[in-house]
N, CA and C atoms as a LAMMPS dump frame, in Angstrom:
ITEM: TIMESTEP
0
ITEM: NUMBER OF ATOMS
342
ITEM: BOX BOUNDS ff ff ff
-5.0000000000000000e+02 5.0000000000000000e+02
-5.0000000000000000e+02 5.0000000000000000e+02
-5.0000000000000000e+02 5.0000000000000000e+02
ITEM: ATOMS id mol type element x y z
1 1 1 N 208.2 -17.016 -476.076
2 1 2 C 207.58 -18.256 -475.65
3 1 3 C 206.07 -18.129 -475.765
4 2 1 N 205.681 -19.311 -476.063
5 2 2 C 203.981 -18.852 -476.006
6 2 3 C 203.319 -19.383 -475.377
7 3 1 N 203.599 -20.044 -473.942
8 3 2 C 202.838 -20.039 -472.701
9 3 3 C 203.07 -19.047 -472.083
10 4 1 N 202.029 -18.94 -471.132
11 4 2 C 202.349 -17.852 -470.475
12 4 3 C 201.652 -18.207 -469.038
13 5 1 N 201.338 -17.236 -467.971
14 5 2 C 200.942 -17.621 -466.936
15 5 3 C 199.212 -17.635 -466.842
16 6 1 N 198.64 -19.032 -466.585
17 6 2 C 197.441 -18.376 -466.416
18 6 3 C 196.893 -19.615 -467.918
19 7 1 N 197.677 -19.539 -468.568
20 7 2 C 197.509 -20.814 -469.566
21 7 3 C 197.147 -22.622 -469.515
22 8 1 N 195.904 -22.754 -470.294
23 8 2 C 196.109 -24.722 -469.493
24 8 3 C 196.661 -25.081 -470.544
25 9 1 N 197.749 -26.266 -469.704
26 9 2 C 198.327 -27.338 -470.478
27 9 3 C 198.463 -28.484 -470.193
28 10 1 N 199.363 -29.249 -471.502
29 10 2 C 198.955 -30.701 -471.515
30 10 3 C 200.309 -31.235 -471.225
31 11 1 N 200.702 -32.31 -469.93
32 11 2 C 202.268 -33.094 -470.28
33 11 3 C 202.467 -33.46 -471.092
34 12 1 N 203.406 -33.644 -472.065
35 12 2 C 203.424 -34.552 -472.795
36 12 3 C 204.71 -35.367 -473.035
37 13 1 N 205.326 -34.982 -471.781
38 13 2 C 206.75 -35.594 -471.607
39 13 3 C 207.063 -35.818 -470.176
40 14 1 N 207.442 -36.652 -469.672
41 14 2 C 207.989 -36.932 -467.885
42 14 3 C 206.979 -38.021 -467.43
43 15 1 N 206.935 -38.001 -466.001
44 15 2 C 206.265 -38.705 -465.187
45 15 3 C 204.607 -38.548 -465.484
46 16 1 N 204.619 -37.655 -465.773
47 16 2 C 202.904 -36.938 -465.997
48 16 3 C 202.272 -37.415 -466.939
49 17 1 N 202.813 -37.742 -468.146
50 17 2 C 202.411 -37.814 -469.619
51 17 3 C 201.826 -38.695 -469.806
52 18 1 N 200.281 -38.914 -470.619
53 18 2 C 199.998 -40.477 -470.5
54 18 3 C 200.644 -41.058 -471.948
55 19 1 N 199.848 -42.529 -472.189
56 19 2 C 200.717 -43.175 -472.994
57 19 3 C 200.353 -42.67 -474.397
58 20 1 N 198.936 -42.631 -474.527
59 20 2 C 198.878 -41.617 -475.967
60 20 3 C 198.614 -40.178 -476.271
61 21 1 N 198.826 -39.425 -477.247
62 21 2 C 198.227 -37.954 -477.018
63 21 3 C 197.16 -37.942 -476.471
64 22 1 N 196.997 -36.575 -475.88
65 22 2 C 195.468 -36.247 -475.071
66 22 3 C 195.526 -37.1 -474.138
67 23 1 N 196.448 -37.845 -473.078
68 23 2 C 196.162 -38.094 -472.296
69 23 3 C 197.123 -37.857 -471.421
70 24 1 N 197.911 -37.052 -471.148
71 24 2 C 198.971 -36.801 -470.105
72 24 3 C 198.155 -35.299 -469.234
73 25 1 N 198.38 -35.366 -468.129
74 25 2 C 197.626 -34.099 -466.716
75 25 3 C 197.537 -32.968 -467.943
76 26 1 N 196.635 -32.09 -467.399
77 26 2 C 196.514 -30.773 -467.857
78 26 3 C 196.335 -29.922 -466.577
79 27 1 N 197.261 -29.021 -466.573
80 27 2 C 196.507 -27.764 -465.563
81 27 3 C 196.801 -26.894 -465.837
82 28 1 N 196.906 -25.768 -465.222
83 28 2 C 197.156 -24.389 -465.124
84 28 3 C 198.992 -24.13 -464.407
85 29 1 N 199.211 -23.092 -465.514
86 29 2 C 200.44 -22.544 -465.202
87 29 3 C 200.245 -21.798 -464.367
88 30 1 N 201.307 -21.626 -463.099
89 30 2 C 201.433 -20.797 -462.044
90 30 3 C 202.436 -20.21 -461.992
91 31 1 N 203.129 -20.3 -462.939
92 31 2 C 204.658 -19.768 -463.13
93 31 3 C 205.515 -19.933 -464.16
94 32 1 N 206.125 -18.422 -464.738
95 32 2 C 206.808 -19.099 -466.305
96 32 3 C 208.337 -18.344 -465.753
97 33 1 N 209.132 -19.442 -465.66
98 33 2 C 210.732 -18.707 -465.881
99 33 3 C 211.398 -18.832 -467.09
100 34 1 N 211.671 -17.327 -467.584
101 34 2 C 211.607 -17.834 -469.063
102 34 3 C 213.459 -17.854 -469.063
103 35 1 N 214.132 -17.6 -468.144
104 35 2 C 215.865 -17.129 -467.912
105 35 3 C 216.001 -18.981 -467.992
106 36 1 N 215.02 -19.708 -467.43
107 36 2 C 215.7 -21.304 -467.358
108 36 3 C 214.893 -21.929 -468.014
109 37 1 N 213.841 -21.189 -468.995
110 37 2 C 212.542 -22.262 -469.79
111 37 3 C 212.412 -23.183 -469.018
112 38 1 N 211.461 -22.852 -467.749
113 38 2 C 210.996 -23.591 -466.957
114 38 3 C 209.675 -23.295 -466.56
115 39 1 N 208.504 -24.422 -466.196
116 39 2 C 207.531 -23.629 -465.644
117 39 3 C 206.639 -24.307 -464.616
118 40 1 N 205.692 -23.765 -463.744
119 40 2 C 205.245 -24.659 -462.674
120 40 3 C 203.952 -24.776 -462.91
121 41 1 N 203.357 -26.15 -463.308
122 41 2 C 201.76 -26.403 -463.515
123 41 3 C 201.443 -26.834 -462.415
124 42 1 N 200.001 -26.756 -461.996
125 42 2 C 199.419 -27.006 -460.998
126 42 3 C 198.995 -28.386 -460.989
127 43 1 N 199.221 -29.106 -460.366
128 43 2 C 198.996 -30.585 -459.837
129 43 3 C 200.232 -31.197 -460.599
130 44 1 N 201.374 -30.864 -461.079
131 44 2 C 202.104 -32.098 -461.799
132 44 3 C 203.355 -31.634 -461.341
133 45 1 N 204.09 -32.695 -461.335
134 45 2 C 205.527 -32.531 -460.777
135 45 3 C 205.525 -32.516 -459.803
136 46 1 N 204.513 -33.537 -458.305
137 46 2 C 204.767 -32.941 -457.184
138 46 3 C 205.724 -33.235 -456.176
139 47 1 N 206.251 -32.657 -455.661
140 47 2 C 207.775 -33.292 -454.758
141 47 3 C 207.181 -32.767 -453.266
142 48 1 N 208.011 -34.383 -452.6
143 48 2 C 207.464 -34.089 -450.79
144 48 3 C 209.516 -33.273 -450.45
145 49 1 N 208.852 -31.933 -449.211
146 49 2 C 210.285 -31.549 -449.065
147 49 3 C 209.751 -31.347 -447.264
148 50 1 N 211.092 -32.019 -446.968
149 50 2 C 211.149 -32.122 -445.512
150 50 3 C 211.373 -30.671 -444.54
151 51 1 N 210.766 -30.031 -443.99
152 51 2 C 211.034 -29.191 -443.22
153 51 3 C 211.007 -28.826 -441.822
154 52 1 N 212.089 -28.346 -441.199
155 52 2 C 212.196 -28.219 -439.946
156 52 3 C 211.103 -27.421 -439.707
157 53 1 N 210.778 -27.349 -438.347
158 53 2 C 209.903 -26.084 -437.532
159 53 3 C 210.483 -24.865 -437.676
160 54 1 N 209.925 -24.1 -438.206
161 54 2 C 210.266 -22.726 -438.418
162 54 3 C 208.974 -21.099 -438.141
163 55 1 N 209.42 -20.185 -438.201
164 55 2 C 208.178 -19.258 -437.579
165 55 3 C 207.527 -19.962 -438.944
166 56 1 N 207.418 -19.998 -440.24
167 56 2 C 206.343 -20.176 -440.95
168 56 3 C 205.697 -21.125 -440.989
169 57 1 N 206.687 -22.501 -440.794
170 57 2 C 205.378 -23.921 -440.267
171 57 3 C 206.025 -24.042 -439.169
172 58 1 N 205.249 -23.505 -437.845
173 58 2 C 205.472 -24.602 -436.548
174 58 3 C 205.561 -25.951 -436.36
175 59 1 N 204.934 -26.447 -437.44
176 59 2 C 204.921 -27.438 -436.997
177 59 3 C 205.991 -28.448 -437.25
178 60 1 N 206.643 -28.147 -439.208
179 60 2 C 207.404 -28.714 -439.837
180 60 3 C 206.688 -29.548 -440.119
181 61 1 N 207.813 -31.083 -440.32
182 61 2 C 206.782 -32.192 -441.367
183 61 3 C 206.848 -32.131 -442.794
184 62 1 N 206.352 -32.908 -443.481
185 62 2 C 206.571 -33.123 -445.054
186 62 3 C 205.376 -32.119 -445.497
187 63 1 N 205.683 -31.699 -446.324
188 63 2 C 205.478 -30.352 -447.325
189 63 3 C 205.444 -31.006 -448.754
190 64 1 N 203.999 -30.98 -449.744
191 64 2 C 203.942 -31.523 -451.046
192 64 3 C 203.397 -30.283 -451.865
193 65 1 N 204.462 -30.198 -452.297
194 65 2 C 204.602 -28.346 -453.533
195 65 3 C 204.634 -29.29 -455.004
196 66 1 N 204.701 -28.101 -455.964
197 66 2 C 205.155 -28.531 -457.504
198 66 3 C 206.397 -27.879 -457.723
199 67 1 N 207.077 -28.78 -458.187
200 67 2 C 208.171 -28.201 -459.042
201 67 3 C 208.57 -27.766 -460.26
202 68 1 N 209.194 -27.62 -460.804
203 68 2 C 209.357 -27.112 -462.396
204 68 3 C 209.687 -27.619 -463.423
205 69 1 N 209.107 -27.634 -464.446
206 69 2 C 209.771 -28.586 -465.591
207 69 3 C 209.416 -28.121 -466.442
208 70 1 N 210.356 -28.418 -467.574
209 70 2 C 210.843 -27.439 -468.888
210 70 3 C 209.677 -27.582 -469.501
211 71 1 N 209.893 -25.949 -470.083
212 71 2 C 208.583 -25.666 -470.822
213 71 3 C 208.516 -26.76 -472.372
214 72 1 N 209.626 -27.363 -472.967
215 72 2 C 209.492 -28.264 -474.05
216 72 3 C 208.748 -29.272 -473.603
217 73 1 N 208.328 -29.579 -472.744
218 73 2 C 207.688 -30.777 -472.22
219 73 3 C 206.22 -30.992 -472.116
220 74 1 N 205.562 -29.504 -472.275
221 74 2 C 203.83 -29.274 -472.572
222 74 3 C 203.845 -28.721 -473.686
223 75 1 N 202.423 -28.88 -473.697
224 75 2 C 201.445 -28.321 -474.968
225 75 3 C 200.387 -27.485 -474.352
226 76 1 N 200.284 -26.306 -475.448
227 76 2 C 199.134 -25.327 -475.242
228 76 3 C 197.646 -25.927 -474.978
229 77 1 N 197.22 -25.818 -474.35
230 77 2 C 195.832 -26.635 -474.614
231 77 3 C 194.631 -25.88 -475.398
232 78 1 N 194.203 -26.557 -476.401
233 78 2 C 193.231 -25.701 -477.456
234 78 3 C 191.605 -26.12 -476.929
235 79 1 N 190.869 -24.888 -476.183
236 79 2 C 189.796 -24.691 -475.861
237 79 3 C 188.994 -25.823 -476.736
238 80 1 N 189.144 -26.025 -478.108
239 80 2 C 188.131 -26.383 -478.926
240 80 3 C 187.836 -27.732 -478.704
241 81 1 N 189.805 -28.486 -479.217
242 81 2 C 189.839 -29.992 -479.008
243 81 3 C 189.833 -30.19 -477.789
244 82 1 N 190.309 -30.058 -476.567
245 82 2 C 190.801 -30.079 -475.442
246 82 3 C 192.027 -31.038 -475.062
247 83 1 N 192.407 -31.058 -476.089
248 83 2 C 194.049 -31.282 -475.559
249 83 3 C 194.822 -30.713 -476.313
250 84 1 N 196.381 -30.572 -476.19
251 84 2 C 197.618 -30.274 -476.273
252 84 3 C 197.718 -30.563 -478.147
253 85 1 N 197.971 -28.554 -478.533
254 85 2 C 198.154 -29.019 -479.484
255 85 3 C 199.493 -27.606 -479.883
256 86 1 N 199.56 -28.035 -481.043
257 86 2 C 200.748 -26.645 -481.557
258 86 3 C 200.088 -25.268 -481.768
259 87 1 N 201.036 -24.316 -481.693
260 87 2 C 200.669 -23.167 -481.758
261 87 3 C 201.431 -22.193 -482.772
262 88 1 N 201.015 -21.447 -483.379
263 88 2 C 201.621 -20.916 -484.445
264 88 3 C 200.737 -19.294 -484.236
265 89 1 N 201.423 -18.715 -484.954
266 89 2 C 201.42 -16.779 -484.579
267 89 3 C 200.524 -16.065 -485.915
268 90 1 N 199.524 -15.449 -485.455
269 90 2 C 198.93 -14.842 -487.253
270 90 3 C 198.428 -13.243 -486.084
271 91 1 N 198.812 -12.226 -487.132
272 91 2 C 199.018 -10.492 -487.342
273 91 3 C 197.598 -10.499 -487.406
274 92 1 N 196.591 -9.888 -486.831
275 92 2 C 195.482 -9.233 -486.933
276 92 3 C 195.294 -8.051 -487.512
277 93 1 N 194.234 -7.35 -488.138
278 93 2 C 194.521 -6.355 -488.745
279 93 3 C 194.778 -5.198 -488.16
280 94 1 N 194.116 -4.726 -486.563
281 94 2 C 194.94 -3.566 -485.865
282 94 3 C 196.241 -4.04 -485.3
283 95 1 N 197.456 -4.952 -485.876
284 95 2 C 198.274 -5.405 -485.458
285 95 3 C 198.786 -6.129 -484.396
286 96 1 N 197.645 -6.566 -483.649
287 96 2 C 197.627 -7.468 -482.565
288 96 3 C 198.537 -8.605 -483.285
289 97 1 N 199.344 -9.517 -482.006
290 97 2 C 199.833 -10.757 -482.666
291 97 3 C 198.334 -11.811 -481.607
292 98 1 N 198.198 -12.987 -482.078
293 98 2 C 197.233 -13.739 -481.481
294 98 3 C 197.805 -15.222 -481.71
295 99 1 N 197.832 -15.734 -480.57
296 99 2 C 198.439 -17.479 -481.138
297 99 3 C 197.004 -18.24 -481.351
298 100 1 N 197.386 -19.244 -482.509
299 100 2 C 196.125 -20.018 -483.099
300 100 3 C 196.874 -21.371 -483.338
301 101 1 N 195.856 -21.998 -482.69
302 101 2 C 195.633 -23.668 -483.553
303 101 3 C 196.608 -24.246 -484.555
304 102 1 N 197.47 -25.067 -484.9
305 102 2 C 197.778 -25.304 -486.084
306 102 3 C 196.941 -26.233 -486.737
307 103 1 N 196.659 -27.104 -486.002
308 103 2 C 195.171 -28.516 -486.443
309 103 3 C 194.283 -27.508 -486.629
310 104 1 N 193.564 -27.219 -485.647
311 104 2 C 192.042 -26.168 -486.304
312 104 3 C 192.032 -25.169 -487.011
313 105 1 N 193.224 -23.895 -486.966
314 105 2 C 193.347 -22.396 -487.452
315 105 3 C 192.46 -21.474 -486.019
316 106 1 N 191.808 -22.291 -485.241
317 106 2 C 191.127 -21.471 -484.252
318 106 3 C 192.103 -20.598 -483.445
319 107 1 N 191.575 -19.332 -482.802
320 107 2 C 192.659 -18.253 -482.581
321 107 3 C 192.089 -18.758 -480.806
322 108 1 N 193.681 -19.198 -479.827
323 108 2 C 193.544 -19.415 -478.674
324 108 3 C 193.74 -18.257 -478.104
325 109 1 N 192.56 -17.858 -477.28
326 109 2 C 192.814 -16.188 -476.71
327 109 3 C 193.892 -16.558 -475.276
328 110 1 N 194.239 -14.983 -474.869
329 110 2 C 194.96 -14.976 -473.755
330 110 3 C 194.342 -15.444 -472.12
331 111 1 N 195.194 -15.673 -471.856
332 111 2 C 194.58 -16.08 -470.589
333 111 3 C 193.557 -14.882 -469.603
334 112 1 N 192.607 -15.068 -469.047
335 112 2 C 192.594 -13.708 -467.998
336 112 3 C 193.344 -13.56 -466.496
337 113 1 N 193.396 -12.437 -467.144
338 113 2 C 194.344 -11.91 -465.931
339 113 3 C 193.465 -11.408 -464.397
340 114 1 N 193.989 -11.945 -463.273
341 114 2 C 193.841 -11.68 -461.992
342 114 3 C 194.85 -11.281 -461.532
């Protein structure tokens, strides 16, 4: 798969998506399940879930998290254009693989890691 965690992307399918390219949410991945090609972006998909009082919320009350939605449904987001575009794989010469651009050829680096 070639999102990964830590990656921005673009909706481009569901509730999120706007009506033409480059305009559906972009955020940051917080989570890639790759066993259900699923993944959790930050601000999209958000669902209210009801919870009792428990030691972790005393208080209970409605709770607004993100949920998950299939990774076919975004796009990589390319630093250059800034929206959602395809991604395709090119061999570097110390054999690194690097995903790049298919519109530009520009090479989208990895995310940094924290």
């Amino acid at each position: 798969m070639d999102i990964m965690k830590g990656d921005l992307v673009e909706v481009i399918s569901g509730d999120s998506r706007g009506r033409k390219r480059g305009e559906g949410k972009q955020g940051k991945v917080l989570l890639v399940d790759h066993k259900r090609a699923k993944i959790i972006v930050e601000g999209v998909n958000i669902i209210r879930k009801h919870s009792k009082p428990s030691q972790q919320t005393p208080q209970g009350g409605i709770l607004e998290k993100e949920a998950p939605i299939p990774i076919s449904n975004v796009l990589l987001v390319s630093p250059r254009l800034n929206r959602g575009v395809r991604v395709g794989h090119k061999r570097l010469e110390d054999g690194t693989k690097m995903r790049i651009c298919t519109k530009t050829g520009d090479m989208i680096p990895p995310p940094a890691r924290s």
